[in-house]
C-alpha positions in Angstrom: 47.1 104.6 106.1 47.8 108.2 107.0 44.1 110.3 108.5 42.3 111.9 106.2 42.3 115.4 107.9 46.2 114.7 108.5 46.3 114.7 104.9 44.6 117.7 104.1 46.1 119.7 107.3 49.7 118.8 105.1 48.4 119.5 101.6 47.2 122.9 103.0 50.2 123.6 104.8 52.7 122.5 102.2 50.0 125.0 99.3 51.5 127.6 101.6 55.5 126.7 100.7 57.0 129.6 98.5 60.0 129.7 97.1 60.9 125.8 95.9 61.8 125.6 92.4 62.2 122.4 92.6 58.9 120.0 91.7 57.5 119.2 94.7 56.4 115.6 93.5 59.5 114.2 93.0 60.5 114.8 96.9 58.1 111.8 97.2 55.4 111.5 99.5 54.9 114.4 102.0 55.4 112.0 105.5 55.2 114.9 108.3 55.0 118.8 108.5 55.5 120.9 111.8 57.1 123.8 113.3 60.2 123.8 115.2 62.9 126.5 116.9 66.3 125.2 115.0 69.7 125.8 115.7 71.6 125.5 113.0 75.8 125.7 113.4 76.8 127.6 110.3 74.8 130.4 112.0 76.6 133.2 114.3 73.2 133.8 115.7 73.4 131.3 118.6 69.4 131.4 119.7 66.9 129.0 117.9 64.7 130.4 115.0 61.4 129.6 114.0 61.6 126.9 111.5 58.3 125.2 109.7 60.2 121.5 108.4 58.8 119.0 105.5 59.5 115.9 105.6 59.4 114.0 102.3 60.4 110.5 101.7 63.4 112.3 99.3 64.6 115.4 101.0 63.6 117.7 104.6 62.4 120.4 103.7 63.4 124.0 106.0 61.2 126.8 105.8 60.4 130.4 107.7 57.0 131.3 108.2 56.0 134.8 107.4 52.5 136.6 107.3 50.9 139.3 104.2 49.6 142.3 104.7 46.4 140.4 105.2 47.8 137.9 108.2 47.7 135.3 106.1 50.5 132.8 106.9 52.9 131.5 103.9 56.0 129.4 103.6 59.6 131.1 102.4 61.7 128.2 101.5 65.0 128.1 103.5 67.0 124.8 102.7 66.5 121.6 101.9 68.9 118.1 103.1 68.5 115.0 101.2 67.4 112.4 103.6 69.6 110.0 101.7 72.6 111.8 103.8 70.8 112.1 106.6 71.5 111.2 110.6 69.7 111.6 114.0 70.6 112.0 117.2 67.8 111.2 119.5 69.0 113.2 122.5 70.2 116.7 122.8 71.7 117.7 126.5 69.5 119.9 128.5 66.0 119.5 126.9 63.7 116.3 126.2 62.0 117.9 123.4 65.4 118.5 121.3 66.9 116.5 119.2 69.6 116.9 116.1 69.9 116.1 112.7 73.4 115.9 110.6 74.5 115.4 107.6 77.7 112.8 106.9 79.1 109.9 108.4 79.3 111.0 112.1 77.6 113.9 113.9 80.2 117.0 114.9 79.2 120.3 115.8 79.8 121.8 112.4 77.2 120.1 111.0 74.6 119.2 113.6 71.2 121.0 113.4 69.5 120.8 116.3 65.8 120.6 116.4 63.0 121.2 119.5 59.8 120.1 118.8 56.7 121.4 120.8 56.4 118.6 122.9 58.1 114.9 123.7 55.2 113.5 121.5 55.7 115.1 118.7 59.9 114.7 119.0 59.2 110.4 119.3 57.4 110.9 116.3 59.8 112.7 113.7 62.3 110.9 115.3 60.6 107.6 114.5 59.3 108.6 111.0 63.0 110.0 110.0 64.3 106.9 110.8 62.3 105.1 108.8 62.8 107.3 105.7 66.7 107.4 106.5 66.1 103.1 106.6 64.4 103.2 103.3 66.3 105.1 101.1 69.2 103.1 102.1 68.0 100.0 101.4 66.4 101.8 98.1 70.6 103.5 97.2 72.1 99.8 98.1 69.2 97.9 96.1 70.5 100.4 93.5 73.7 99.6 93.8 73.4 96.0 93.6 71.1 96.0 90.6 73.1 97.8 88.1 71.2 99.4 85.0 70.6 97.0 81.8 71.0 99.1 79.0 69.9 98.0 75.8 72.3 97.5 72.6 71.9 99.4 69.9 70.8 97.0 67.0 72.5 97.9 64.1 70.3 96.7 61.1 73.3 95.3 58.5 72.0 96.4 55.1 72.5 93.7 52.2 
């Protein structure tokens, strides 16, 4: 059972996202939100950029955070991974408080984002709740799999 003002801190940050056109409830339940300096490889720019992440039970959720002419902070959405296709790699040479995330069968440089979080704490923590989702949705696609869809026939009324 997730805090009460953990779930209102999220609701209030993800009010802020701008920019998704996609419907925000079919991402599934909004798990974890924070901001991170990302790396991502299909980038020339080779320093980290400021990155506020969601983390739904569906899909992760990039975003940049920019203030209004009145300070106020809002969401632009960036990208978004489905956590279906998702990987992690727990540790990151040369800082405790990095860690990546990939997208395919097996991590390569190309397609490694790599992810410091403000502190180890909060690293142990996405780490442990990606993992999870990653662990559900597979079980959730191979349940799928094995289930396959019954699909009615089509009764055709024989007229006399």
């Amino acid at each position: 059972m997730l805090s009460v003002p953990k779930k209102a801190n999220d609701a209030m940050h993800l009010s802020m996202l701008e920019g998704f056109d996609e419907n925000l409830e079919s991402q599934g339940e909004l798990i974890l939100q924070d901001s991170f300096q990302v790396w991502d490889p299909k980038t020339l720019i080779r320093k980290g950029r400021e990155r506020h992440l969601f983390l739904f039970e569906m899909s992760l959720v990039f975003s940049k955070e920019v203030k209004d002419s009145n300070g106020r902070s809002k969401y632009i959405y960036k990208s978004k991974l489905f956590t279906s296709e998702l990987g992690v790699t727990e540790h990151v040479e040369g800082d405790p408080c990095k860690f990546a995330l990939w997208v395919g069968r097996t991590p390569t440089n190309d397609n490694k984002i790599v992810l410091k979080a403000s502190n180890i704490e909060n690293k142990q923590d996405w780490i442990k709740h990606v993992r999870e989702v990653i662990q559900e949705r597979t079980i959730h696609l191979r349940g799928a799999l094995k289930e396959p869809i019954h699909i009615p026939k089509a009764t055709t009324a024989k007229h006399h």
